[in-house]
C-alpha positions in Angstrom: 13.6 -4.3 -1.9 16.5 -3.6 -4.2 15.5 -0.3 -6.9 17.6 0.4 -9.3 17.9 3.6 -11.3 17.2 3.5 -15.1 16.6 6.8 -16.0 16.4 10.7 -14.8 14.7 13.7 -16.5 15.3 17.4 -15.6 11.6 18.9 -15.2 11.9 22.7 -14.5 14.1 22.7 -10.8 13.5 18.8 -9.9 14.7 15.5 -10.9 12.2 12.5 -12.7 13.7 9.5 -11.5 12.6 5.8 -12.8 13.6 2.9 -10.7 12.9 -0.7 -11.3 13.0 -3.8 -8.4 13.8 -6.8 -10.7 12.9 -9.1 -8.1 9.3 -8.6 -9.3 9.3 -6.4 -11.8 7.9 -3.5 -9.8 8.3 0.2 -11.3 8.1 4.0 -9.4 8.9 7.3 -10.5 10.2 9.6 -7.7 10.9 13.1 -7.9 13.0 15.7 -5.9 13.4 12.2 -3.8 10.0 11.8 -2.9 7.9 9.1 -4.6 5.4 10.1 -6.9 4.4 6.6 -8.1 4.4 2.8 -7.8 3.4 -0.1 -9.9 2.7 -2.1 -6.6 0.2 0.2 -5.5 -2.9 1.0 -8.3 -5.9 -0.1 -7.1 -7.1 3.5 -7.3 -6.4 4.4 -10.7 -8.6 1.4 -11.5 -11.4 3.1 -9.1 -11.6 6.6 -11.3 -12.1 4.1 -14.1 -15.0 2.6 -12.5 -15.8 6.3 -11.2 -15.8 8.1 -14.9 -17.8 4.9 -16.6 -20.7 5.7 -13.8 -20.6 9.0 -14.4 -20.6 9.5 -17.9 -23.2 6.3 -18.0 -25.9 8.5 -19.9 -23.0 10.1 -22.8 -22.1 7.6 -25.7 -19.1 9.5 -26.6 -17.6 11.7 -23.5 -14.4 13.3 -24.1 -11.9 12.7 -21.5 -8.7 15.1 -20.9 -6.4 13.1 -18.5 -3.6 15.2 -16.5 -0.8 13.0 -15.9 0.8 9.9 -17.8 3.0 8.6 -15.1 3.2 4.7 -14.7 -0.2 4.2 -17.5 -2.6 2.6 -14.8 -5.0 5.1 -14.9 -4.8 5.8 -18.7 -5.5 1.7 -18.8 -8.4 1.9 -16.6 -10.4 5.0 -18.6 -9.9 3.1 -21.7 -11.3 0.1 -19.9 -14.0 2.3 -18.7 -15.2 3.7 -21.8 -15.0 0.1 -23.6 -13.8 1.4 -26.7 -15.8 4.6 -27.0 -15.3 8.5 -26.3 -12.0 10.3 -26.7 -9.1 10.4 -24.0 -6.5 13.0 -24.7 -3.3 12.7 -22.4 -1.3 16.0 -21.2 2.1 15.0 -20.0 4.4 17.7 -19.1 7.5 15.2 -19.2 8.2 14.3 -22.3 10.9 11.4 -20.8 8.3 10.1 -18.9 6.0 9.5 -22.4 9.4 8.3 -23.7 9.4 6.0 -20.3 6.0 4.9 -20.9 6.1 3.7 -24.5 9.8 1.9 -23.8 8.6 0.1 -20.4 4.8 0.4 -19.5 2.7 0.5 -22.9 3.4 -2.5 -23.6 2.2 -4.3 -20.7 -1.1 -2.5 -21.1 -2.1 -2.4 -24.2 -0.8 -4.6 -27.7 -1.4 -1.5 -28.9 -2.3 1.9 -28.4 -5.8 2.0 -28.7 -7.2 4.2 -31.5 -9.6 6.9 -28.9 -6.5 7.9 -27.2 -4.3 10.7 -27.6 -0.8 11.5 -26.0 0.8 15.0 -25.7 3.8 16.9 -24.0 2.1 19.9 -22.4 0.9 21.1 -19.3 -2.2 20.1 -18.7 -3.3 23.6 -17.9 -2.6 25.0 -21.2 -5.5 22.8 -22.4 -8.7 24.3 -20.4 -9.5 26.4 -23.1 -12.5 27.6 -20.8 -15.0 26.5 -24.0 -16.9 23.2 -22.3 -14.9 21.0 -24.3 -14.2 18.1 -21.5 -17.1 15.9 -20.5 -14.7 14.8 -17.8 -11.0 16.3 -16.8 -9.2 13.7 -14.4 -5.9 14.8 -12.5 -3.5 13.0 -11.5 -0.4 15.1 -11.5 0.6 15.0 -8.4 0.1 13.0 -5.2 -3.1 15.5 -4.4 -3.9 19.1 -4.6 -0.4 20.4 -3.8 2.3 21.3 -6.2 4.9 18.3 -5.9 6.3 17.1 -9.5 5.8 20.8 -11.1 5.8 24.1 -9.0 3.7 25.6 -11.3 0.9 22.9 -10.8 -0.3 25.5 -8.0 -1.7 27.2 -10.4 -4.3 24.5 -10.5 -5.2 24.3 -7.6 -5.7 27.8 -7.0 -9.3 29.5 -7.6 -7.8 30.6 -10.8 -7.1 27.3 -12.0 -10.6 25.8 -10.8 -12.5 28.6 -12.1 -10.7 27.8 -15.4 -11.6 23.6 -14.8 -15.3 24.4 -14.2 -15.5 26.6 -17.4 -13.6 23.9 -19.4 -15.7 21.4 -18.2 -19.3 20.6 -20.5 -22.8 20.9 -19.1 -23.4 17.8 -16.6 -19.4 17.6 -16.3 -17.3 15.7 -13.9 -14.0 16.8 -12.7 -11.8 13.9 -10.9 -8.9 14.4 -8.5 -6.3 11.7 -7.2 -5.5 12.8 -3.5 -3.5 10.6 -0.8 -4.2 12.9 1.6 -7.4 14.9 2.4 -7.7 18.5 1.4 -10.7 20.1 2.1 -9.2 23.9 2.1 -9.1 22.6 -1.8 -12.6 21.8 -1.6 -14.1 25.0 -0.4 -12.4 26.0 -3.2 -13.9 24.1 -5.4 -17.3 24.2 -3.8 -16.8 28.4 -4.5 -15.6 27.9 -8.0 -19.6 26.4 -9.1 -18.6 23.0 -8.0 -20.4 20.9 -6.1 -18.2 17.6 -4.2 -18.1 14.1 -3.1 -15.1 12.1 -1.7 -14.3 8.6 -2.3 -11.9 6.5 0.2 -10.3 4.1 -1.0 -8.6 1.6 1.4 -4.9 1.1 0.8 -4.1 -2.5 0.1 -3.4 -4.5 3.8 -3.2 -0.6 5.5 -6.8 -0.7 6.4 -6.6 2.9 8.2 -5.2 4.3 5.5 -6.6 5.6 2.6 -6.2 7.0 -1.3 -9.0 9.5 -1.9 -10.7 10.4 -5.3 -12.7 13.7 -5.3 -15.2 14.0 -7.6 -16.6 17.5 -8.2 -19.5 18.0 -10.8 -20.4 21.1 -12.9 -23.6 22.6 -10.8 -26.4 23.2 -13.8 
């Protein structure tokens, strides 16, 4: 496989940096030389879709904060989740990697941005507003509950941080993580913050012992 570099961003102490393999049109994102994402690999992103359309089932019009632009598979697989319906709001701290998104991915997701979503520069922390607000908050920020692309996404995953997920999160809420590793320090955490767990594996494409894992954590009544 021959990457080559498009584009860098400065975020905070690290470098963004977009490559592309033109041999198949393949995309990833590393950063501080580690890679963060990769077009070739989203089978995942299309299970929290599946994930937030079972649980938000009974709510005609759940709204959605997403943490986490990145490559666009997992905004493509809410809005095929919620069919047209509910609201997705999109906190990306990069504001080159929106810029990346609407030059090189958008496009081959959507013919146009659909109406129910909405894209922002800012951390997604300085959303949880603690007022119930999100029927569901997704995360997918880094590659699981450890501060890779920002330092300051430890905050998160920190009991400050959860306490301030559960309290943003609205009666019968669902919080959704993206892990590729297993953290369960991060869910006694969670468990301690008022929120109860489940894990999902999902089986990396011909890797059959290894696994992404989605950890869905709901608001205890």
């Amino acid at each position: 496989m021959a990457w080559t570099e498009l584009a860098t961003a400065r975020l905070n102490s690290s470098d963004l940096v977009l490559y592309r393999d033109d041999a198949d049109s393949a995309f990833m994102i590393r950063v501080g030389g580690l890679e963060l994402m990769n077009s070739r690999w989203h089978r995942s992103e299309g299970e929290l879709g599946a994930l937030v359309a079972t649980a938000m089932g009974w709510h005609p019009n759940p709204h959605i904060l997403l943490g986490g632009l990145g490559l666009g598979y997992t905004l493509a697989a809410l809005v095929r989740a919620l069919g047209g319906s509910g609201r997705i709001t999109v906190a990306e701290i990069s504001a080159d990697v929106v810029a990346w998104y609407e030059r090189w991915f958008e496009p081959r997701l959507f013919a146009e941005r659909p109406g129910n979503v909405h894209v922002v520069v800012a951390d997604v922390a300085s959303l949880l507003q603690g007022k119930g607000e999100y029927d569901v908050i997704l995360l997918d920020i880094d590659n699981g509950p450890r501060a890779l692309s920002v330092a300051g996404n430890e905050f998160i995953y920190g009991s400050e941080g959860l306490h301030a997920l559960e309290r943003s999160l609205a009666n019968r809420g669902v919080l959704l993580l993206w892990s590729s590793f297993e953290a369960p320090e991060f869910v006694d955490r969670a468990e301690a913050a008022g929120l109860a767990v489940r894990c999902h594996l999902i089986p990396f494409p011909g890797r059959p012992a290894l696994f992404h894992y989605i950890y869905e954590f709901s608001k205890r009544p």
